[in-house]
C-alpha positions as CSV (number, residue, x, y, z in Angstrom):
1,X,9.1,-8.6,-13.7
2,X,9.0,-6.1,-10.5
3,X,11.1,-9.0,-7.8
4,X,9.4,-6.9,-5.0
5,X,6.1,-8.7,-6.0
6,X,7.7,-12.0,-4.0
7,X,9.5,-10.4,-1.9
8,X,7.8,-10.9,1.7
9,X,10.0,-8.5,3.4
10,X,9.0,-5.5,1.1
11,X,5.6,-6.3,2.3
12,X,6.3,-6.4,5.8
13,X,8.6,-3.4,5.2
14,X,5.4,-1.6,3.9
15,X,3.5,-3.3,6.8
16,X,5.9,-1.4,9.6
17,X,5.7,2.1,7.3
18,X,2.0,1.5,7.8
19,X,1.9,1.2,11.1
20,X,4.1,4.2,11.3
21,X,2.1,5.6,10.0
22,X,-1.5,5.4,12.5
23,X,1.1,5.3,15.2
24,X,1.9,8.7,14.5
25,X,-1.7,9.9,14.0
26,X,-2.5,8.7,17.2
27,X,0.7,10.2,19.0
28,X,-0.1,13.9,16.9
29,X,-4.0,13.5,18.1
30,X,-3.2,12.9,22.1
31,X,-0.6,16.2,21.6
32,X,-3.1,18.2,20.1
33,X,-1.9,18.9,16.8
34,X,-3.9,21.0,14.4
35,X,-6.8,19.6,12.5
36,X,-4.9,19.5,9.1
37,X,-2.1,18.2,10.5
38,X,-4.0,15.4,11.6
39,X,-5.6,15.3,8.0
40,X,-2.3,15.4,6.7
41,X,-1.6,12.7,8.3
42,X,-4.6,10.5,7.6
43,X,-3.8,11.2,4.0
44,X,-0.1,9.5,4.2
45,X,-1.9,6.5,6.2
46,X,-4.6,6.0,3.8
47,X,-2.2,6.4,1.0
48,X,0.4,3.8,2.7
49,X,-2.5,1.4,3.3
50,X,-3.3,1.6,-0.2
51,X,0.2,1.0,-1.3
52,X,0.3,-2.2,1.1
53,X,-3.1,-3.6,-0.4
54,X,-1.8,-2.9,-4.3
55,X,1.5,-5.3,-3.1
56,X,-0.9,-8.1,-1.6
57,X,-3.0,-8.5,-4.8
58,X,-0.2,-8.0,-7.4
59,X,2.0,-10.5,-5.1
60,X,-1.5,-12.9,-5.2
61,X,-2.2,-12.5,-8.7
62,X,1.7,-13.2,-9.9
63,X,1.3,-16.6,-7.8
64,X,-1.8,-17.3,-9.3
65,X,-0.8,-16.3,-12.8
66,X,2.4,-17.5,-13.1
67,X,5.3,-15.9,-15.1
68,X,4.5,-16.8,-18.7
69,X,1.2,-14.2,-18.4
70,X,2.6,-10.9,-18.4
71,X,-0.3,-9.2,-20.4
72,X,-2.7,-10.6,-17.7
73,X,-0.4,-9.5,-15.1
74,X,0.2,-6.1,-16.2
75,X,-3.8,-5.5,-17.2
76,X,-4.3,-6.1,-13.5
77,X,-1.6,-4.5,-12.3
78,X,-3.4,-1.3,-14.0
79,X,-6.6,-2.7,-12.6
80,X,-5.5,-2.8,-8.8
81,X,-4.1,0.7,-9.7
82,X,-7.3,2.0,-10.5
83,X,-9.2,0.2,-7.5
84,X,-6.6,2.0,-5.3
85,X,-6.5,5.6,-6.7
86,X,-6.9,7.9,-3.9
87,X,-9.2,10.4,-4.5
């Protein structure tokens, strides 16, 4: 059992990384940087957005679930992976 799926401060942690991130993509766009580093960038924030909604629904679904359901758990653990592949 991952103890970062109950962990609130990893997700605000992630939250603040998040933020970080667009904060910087804004700051880059009003110095001018290059197009791709600006795509670059937009690929971390998307990336760190997806990692932030992947701990929300496993943190959900282990409240939900309970302890005693691993197999569920991990089945939509691989589930929410899938939903959140970046492509």
């Amino acid at each position: 059992m991952n103890n970062e799926l109950c962990d609130p401060k990893a997700i605000k942690d992630q939250l603040n990384r998040t933020e970080g991130q667009v904060m910087a993509l804004k700051k880059m766009y009003e110095t001018k940087r290059s197009c791709a580093e600006l795509l670059q960038q937009i690929v971390a924030a998307r990336a760190s957005l997806s990692r932030l909604g992947t701990m929300l629904l496993e943190a959900e679904a282990q409240g939900c679930m309970g302890v005693d359901n691993e197999l569920k758990i991990k089945e939509l653990k691989h589930t929410i992976s899938q939903l959140f592949k970046i492509t």
